[in-house]
C-alpha positions in Angstrom: -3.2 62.3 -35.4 -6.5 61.9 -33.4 -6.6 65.9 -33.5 -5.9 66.2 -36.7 -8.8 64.2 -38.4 -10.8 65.9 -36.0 -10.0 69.1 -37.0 -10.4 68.2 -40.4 -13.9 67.1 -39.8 -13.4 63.7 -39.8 -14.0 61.5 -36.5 -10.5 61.0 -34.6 -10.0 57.8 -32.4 -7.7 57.8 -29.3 -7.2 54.4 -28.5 -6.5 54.0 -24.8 -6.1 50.1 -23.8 -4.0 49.4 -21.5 -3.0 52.5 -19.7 -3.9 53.9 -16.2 -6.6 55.8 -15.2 -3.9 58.9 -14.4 -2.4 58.5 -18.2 -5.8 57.9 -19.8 -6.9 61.9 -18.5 -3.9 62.8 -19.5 -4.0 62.1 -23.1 -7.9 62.9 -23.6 -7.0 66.2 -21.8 -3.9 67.2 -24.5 -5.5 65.8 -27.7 -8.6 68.4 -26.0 -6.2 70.9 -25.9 -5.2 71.1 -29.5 -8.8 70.7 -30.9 -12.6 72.1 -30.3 -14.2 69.2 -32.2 -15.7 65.9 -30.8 -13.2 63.0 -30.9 -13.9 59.0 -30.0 -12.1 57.5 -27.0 -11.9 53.7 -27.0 -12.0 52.2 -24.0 -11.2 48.4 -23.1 -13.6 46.5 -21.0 -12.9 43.3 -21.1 -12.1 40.8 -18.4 -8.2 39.9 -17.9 -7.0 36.5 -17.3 -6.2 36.3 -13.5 -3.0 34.1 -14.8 0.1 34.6 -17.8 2.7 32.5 -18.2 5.7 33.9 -19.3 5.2 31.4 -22.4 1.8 33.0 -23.8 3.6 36.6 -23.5 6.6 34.8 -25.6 4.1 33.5 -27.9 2.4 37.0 -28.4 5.4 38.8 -29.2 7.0 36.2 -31.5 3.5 36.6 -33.2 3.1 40.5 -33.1 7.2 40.8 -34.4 6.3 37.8 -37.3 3.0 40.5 -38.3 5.0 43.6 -38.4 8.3 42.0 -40.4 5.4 40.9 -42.8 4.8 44.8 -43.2 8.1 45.7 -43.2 7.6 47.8 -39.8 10.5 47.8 -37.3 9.5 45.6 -33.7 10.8 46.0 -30.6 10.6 43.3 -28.2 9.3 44.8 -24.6 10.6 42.5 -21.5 7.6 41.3 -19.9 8.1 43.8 -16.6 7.1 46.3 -19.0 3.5 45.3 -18.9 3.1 47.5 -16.3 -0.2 48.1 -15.6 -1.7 44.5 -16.0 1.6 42.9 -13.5 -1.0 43.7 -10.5 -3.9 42.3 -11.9 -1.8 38.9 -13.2 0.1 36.2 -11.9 3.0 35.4 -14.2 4.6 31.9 -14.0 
């Protein structure tokens, strides 16, 4: 999609929270590949609790699956191992 707009003159947005430095290249290198015009990459920077509890990420997803039913969008709860690349800055309890 982000190549798309792009290509139709529009400003595309790749939206990268989350994902590690390796994976972030990665998809600003393809979406590059499949267009010549500028795109917008946004980045997170914001500081990340030092502890979760298991509870909060329970909280979130009940949340996040109560938002999408509202829109009549499919959810899939994610165990919370799949977090993957904030587990090794966070403490779960």
């Amino acid at each position: 999609m982000v190549e798309a707009v792009a290509n139709a003159g529009g400003m595309g947005c790749l939206p990268l929270g989350g994902w590690s430095p390796e994976k972030t290249l990665d998809l600003i290198r393809e979406k590059k590949s499949k267009t010549n015009r500028p795109f917008a990459v946004n980045l997170f920077a914001h500081s990340l609790a030092t502890k979760v509890s298991v509870d909060d990420i329970e909280k979130m997803e009940t949340y996040l699956e109560t938002l999408h039913k509202g829109y009549n969008l499919p959810f899939d709860r994610k165990p919370n191992s799949s977090y993957r690349f904030y587990n090794h800055l966070c403490r779960f309890s």
